[in-house]
Backbone as JSON Lines, residues from 0, in Angstrom:
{"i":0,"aa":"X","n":[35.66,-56.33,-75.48],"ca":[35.49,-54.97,-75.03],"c":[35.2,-54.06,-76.22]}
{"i":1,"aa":"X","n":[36.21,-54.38,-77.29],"ca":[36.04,-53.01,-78.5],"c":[34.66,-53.51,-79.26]}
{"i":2,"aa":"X","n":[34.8,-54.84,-79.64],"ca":[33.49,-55.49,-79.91],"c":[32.3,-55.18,-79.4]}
{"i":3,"aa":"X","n":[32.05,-55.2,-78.37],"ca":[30.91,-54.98,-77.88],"c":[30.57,-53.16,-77.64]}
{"i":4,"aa":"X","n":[31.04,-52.52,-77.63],"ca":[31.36,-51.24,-77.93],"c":[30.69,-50.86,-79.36]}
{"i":5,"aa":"X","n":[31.83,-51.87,-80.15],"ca":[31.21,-51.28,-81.71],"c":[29.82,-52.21,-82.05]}
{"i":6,"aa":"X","n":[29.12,-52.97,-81.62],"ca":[28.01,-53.76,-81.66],"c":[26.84,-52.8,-80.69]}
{"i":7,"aa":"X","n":[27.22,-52.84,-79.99],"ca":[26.25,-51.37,-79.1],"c":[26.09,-50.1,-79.79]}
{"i":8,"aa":"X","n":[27.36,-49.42,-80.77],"ca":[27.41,-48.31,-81.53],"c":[25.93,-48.58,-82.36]}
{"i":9,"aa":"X","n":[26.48,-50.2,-83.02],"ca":[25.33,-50.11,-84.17],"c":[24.49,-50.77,-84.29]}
{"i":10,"aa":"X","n":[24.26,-51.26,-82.7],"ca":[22.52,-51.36,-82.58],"c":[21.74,-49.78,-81.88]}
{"i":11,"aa":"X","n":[22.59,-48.66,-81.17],"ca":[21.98,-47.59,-80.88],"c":[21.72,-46.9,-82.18]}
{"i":12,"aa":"X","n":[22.2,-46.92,-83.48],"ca":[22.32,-45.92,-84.56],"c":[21.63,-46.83,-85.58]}
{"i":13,"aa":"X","n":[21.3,-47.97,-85.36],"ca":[19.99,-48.6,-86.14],"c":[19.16,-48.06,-86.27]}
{"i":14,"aa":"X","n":[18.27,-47.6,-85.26],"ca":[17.16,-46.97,-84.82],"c":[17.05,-46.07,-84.22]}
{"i":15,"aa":"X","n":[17.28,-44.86,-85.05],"ca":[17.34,-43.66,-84.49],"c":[16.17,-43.07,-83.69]}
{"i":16,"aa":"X","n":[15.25,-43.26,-83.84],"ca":[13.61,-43.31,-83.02],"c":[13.85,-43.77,-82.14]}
{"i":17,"aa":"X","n":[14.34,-44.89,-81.56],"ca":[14.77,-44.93,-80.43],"c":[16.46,-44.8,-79.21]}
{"i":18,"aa":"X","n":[16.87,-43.37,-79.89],"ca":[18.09,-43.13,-79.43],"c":[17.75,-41.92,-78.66]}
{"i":19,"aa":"X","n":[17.48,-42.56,-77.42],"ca":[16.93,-41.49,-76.57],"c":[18.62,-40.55,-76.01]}
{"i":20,"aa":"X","n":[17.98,-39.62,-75.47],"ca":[19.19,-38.83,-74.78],"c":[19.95,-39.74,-73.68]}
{"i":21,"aa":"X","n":[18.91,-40.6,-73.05],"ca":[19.9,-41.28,-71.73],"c":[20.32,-42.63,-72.27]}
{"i":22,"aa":"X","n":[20.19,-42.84,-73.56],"ca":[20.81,-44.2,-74.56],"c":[22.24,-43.46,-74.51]}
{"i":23,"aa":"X","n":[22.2,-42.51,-75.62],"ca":[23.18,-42.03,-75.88],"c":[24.48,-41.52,-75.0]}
{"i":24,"aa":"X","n":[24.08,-40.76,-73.63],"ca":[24.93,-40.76,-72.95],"c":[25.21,-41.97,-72.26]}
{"i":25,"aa":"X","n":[24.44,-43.05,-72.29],"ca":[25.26,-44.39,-72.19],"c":[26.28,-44.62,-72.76]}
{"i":26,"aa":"X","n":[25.74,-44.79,-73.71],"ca":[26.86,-44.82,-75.1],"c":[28.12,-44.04,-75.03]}
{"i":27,"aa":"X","n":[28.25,-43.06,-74.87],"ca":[29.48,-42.1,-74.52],"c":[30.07,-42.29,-73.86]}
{"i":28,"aa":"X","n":[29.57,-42.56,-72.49],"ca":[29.82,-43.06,-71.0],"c":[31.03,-44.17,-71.37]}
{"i":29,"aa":"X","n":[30.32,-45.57,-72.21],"ca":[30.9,-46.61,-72.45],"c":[32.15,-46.46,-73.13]}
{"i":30,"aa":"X","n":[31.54,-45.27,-74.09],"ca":[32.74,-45.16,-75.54],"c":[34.46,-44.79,-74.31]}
{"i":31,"aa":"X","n":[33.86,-43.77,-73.08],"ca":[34.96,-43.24,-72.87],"c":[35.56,-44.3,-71.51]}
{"i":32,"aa":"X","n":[34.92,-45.16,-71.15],"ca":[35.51,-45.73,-70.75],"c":[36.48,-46.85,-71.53]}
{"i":33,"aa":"X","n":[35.77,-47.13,-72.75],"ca":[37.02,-48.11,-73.44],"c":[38.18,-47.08,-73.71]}
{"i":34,"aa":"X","n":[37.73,-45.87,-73.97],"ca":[39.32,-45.11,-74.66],"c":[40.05,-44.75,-73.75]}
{"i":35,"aa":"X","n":[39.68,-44.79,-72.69],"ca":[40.53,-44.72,-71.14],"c":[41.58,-46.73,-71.31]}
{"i":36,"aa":"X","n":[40.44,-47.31,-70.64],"ca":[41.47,-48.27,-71.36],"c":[42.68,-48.28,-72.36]}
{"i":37,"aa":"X","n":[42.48,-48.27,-73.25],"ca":[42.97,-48.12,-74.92],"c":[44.09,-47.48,-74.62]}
{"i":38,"aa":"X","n":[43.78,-46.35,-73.7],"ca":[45.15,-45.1,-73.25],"c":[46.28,-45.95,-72.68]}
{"i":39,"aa":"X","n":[45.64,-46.58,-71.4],"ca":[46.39,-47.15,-70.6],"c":[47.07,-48.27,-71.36]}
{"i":40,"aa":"X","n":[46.52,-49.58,-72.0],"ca":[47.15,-50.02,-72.89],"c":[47.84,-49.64,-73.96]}
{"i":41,"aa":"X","n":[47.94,-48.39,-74.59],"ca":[48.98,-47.51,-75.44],"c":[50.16,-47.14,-74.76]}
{"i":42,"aa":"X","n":[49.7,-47.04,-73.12],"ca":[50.96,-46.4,-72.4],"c":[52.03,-47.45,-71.91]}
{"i":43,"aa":"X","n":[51.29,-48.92,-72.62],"ca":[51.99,-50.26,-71.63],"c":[53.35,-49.8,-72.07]}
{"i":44,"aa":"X","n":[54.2,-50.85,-71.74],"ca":[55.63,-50.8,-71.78],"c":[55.67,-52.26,-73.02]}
{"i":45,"aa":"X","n":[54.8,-52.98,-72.71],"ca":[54.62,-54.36,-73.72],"c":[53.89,-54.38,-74.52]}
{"i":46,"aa":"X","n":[54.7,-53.9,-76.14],"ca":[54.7,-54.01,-77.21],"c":[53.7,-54.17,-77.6]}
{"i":47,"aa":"X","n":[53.34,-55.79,-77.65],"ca":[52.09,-56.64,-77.69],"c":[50.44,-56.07,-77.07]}
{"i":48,"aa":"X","n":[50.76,-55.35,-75.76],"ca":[49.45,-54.35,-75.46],"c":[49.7,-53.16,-76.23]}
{"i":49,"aa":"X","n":[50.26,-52.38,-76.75],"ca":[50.51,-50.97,-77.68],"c":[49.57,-51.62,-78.99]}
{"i":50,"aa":"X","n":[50.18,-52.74,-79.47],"ca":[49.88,-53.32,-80.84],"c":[48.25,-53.64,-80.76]}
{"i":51,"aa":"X","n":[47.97,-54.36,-79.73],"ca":[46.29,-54.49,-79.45],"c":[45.5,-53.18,-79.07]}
{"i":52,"aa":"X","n":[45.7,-52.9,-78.93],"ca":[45.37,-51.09,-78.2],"c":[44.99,-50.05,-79.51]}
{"i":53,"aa":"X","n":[46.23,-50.45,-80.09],"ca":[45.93,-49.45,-81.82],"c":[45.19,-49.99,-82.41]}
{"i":54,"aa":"X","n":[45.23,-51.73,-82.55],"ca":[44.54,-52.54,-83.61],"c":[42.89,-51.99,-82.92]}
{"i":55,"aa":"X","n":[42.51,-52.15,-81.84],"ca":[41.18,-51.98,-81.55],"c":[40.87,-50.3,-81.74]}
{"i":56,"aa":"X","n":[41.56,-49.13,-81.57],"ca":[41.51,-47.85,-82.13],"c":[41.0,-48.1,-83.03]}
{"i":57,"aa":"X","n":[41.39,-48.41,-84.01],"ca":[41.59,-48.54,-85.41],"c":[40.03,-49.03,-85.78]}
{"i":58,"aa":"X","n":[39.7,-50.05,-85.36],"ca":[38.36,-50.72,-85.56],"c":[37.1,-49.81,-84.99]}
{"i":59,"aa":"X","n":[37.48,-49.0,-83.85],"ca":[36.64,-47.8,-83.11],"c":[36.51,-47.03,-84.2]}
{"i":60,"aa":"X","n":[37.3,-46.7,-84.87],"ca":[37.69,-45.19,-85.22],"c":[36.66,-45.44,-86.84]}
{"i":61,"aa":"X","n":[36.92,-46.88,-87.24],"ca":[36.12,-46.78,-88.77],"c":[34.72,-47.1,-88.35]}
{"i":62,"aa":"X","n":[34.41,-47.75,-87.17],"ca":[33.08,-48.21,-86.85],"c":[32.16,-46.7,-86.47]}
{"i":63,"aa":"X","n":[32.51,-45.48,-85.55],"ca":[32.56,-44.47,-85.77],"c":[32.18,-43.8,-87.1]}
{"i":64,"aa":"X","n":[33.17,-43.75,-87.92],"ca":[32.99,-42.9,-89.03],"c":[31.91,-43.83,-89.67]}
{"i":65,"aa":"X","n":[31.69,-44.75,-89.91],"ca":[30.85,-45.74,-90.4],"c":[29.41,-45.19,-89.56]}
{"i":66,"aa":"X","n":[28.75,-45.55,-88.86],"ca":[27.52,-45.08,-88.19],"c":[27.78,-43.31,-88.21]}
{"i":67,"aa":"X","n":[28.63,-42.67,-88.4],"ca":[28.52,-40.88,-88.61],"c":[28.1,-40.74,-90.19]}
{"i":68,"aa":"X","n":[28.61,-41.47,-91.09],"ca":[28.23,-41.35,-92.26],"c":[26.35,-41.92,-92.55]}
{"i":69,"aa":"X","n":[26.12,-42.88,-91.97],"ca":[24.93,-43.52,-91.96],"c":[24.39,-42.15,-91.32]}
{"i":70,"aa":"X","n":[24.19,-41.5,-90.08],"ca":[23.74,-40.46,-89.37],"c":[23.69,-39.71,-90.55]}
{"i":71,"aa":"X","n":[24.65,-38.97,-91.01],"ca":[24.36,-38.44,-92.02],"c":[23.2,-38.14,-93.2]}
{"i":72,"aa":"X","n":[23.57,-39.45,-93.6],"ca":[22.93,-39.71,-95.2],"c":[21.31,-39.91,-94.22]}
{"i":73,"aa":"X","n":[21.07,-40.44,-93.29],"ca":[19.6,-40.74,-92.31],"c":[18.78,-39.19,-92.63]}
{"i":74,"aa":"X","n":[19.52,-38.46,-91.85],"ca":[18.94,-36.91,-91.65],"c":[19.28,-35.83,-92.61]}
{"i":75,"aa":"X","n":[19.94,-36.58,-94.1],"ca":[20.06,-35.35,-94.88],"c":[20.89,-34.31,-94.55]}
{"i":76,"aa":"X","n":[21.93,-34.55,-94.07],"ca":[22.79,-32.82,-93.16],"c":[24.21,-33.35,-92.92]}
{"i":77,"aa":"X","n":[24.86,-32.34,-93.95],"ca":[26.12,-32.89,-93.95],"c":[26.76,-32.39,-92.35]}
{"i":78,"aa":"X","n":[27.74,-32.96,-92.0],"ca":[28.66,-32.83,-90.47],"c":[28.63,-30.83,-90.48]}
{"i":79,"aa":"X","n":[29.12,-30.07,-91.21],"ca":[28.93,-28.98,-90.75],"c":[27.46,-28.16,-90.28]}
{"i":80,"aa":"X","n":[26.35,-28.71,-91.07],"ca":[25.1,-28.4,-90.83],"c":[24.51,-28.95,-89.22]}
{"i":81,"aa":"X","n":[25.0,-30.32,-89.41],"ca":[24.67,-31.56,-88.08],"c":[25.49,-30.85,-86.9]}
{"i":82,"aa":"X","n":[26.44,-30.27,-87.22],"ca":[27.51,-29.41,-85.57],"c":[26.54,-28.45,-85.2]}
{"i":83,"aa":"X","n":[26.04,-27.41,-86.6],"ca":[25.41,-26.25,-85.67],"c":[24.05,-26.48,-85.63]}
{"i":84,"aa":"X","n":[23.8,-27.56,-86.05],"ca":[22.32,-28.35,-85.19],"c":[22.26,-28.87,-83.99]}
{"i":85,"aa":"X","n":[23.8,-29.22,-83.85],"ca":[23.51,-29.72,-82.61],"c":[24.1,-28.66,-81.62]}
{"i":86,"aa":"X","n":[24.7,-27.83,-81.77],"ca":[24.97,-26.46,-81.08],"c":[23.8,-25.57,-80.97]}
{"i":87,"aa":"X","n":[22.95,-25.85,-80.94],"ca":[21.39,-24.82,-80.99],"c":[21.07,-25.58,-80.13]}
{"i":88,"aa":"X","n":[20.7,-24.84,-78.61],"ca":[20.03,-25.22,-77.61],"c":[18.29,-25.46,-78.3]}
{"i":89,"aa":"X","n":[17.84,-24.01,-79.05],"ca":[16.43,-24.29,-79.27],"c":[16.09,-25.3,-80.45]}
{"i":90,"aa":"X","n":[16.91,-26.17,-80.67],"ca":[16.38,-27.69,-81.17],"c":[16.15,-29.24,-80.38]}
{"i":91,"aa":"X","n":[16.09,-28.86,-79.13],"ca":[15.84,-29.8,-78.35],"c":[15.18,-29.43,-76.88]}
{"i":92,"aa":"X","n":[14.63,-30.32,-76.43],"ca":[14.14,-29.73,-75.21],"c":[15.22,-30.0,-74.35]}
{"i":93,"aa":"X","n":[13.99,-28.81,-73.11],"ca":[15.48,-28.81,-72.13],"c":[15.98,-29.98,-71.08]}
{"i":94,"aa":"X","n":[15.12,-31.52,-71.55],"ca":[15.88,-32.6,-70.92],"c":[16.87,-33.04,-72.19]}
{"i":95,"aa":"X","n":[16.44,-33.14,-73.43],"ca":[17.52,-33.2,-73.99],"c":[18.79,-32.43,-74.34]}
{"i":96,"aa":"X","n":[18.64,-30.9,-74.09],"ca":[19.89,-30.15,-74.07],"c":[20.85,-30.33,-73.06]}
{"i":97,"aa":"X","n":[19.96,-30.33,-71.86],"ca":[21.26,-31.15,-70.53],"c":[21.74,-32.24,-71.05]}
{"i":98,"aa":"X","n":[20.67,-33.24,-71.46],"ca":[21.78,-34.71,-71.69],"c":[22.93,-34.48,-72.71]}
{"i":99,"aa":"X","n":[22.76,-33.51,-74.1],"ca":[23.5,-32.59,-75.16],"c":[24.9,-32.05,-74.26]}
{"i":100,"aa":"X","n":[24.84,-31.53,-73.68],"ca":[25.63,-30.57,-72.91],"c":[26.34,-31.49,-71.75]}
{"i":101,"aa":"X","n":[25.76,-32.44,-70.89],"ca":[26.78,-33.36,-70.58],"c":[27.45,-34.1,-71.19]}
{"i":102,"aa":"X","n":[26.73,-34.51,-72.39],"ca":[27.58,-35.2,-73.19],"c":[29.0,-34.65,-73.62]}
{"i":103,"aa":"X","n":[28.46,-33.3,-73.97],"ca":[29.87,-32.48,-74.33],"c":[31.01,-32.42,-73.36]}
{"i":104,"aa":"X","n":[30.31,-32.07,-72.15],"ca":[31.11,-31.73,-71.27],"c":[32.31,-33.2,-70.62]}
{"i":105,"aa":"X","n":[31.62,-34.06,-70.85],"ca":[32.04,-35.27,-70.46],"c":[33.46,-35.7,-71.82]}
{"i":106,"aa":"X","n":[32.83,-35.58,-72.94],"ca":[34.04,-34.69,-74.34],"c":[34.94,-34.22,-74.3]}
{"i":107,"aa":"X","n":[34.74,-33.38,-73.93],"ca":[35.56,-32.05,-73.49],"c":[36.78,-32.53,-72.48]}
{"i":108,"aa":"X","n":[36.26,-33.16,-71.15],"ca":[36.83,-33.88,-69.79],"c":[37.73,-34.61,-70.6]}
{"i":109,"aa":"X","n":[37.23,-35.54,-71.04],"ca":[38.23,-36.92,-71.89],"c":[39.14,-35.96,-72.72]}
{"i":110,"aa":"X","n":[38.76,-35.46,-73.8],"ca":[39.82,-34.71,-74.66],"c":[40.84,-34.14,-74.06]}
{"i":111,"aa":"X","n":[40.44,-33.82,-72.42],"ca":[41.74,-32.97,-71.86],"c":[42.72,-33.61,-71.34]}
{"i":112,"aa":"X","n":[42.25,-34.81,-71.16],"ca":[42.99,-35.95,-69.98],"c":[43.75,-36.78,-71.24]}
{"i":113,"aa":"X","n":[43.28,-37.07,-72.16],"ca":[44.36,-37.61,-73.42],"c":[45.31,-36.46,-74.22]}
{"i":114,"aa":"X","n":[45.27,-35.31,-73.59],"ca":[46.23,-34.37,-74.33],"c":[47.57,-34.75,-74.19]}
{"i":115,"aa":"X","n":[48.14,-34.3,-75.0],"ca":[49.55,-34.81,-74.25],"c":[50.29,-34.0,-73.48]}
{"i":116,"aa":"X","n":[50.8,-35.21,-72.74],"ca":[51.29,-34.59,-71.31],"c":[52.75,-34.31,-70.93]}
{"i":117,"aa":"X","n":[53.33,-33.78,-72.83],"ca":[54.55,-33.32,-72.1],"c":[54.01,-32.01,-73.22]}
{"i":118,"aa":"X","n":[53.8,-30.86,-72.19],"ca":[53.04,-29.59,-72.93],"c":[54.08,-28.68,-72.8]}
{"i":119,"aa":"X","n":[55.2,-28.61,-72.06],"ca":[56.42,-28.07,-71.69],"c":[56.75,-27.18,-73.18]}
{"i":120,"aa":"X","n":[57.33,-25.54,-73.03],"ca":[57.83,-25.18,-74.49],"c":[59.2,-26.16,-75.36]}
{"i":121,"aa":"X","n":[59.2,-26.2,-76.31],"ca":[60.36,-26.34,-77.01],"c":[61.63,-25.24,-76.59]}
{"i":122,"aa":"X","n":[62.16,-25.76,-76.49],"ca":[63.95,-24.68,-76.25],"c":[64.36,-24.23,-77.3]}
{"i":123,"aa":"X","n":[64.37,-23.09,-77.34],"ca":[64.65,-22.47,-78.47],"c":[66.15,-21.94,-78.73]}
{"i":124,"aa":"X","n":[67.15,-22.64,-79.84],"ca":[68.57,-22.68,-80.21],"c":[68.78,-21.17,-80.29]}
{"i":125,"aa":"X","n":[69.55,-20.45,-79.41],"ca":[70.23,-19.32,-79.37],"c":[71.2,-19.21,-80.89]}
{"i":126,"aa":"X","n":[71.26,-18.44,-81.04],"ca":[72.88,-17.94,-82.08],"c":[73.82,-18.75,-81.25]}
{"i":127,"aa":"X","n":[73.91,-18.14,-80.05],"ca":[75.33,-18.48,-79.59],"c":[75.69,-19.59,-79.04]}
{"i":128,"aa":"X","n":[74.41,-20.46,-79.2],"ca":[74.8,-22.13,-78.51],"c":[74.89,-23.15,-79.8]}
{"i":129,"aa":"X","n":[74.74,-22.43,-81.13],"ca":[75.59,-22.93,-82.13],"c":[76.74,-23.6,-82.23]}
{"i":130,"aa":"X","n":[77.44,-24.12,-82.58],"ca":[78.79,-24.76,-82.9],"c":[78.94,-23.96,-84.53]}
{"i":131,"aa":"X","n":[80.23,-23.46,-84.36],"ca":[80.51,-22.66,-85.52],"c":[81.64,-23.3,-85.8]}
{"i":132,"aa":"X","n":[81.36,-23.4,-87.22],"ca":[82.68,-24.03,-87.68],"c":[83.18,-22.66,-88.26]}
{"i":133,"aa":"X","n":[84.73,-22.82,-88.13],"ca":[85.54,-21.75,-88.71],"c":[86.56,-22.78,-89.61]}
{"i":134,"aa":"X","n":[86.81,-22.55,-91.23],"ca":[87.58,-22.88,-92.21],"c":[88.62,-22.65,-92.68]}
C-alpha cells in the first residue's frame, strides 16, 4: 500500500510534462486514502498496527519531502515562491484551477478530519482548588 503510493509519487514527479491536473488529483485522491488508513491503523488498540502505521508515515513523509525538493530544484522556486504560485488563479487555466482548488479543498477536508478530536478547553486551576499547605 505505502509502496505503491510512494512508487506512483515518483513515477508522477519524474515527468513533470506529463503531470496533468487529473494525474495529480489522482494522486491526492490515493495519497488520502492511504492516510485515512494510516489513521485508522494509528488508532488500533494493537501495538504492532500503531508501530506499522508510523513506520509507513515515516517512509510517506521523506518520500514526500524527497519529490518536493526535486519539484523544487526542477522549477527554480523555492516553497514560499511555489505557494504563491500556486495560489494565483491567473497561472493556470480554468480547467486547471478547478482541478488546483479541488485539490485543496479535498486538503483542507482531510486536514479537518485528522484534527484532533479531543478539542474540549483545558480546565483552568482556580486559586482556590489549590491545596495549601500551611507550616
Amino acid at each position: 500500500m505505502t509502496l505503491d503510493l510512494i512508487k506512483k509519487l515518483q513515477e508522477s514527479f519524474s515527468d513533470l510534462g506529463n503531470l496533468s491536473p487529473t494525474a495529480m488529483q489522482e494522486l491526492i485522491q490515493d495519497t488520502l486514502s492511504t492516510f485515512q488508513l494510516l489513521q485508522g491503523k494509528l488508532e488500533s488498540k494493537d501495538p504492532k498496527d500503531r508501530k506499522e502505521a508510523l513506520d509507513m508515515a515515516i517512509q510517506l513523509k521523506e518520500a514526500f519531502e524527497e519529490q518536493a525538493e526535486k519539484l523544487h530544484q526542477s522549477v527554480d522556486m523555492d516553497p514560499e515562491r511555489m505557494s504563491e504560485f500556486m495560489e494565483n488563479p491567473t497561472n493556470f487555466s480554468k480547467e486547471e484551477w478547478e482541478a488546483v482548488s479541488a485539490m485543496n479543498r479535498d486538503l483542507k477536508e482531510f486536514r479537518n478530519q485528522i484534527a484532533p478530536r479531543n478539542t474540549a478547553p483545558k480546565k483552568k486551576v482556580k486559586r482556590s482548588d489549590k491545596i495549601r499547605l500551611i507550616g
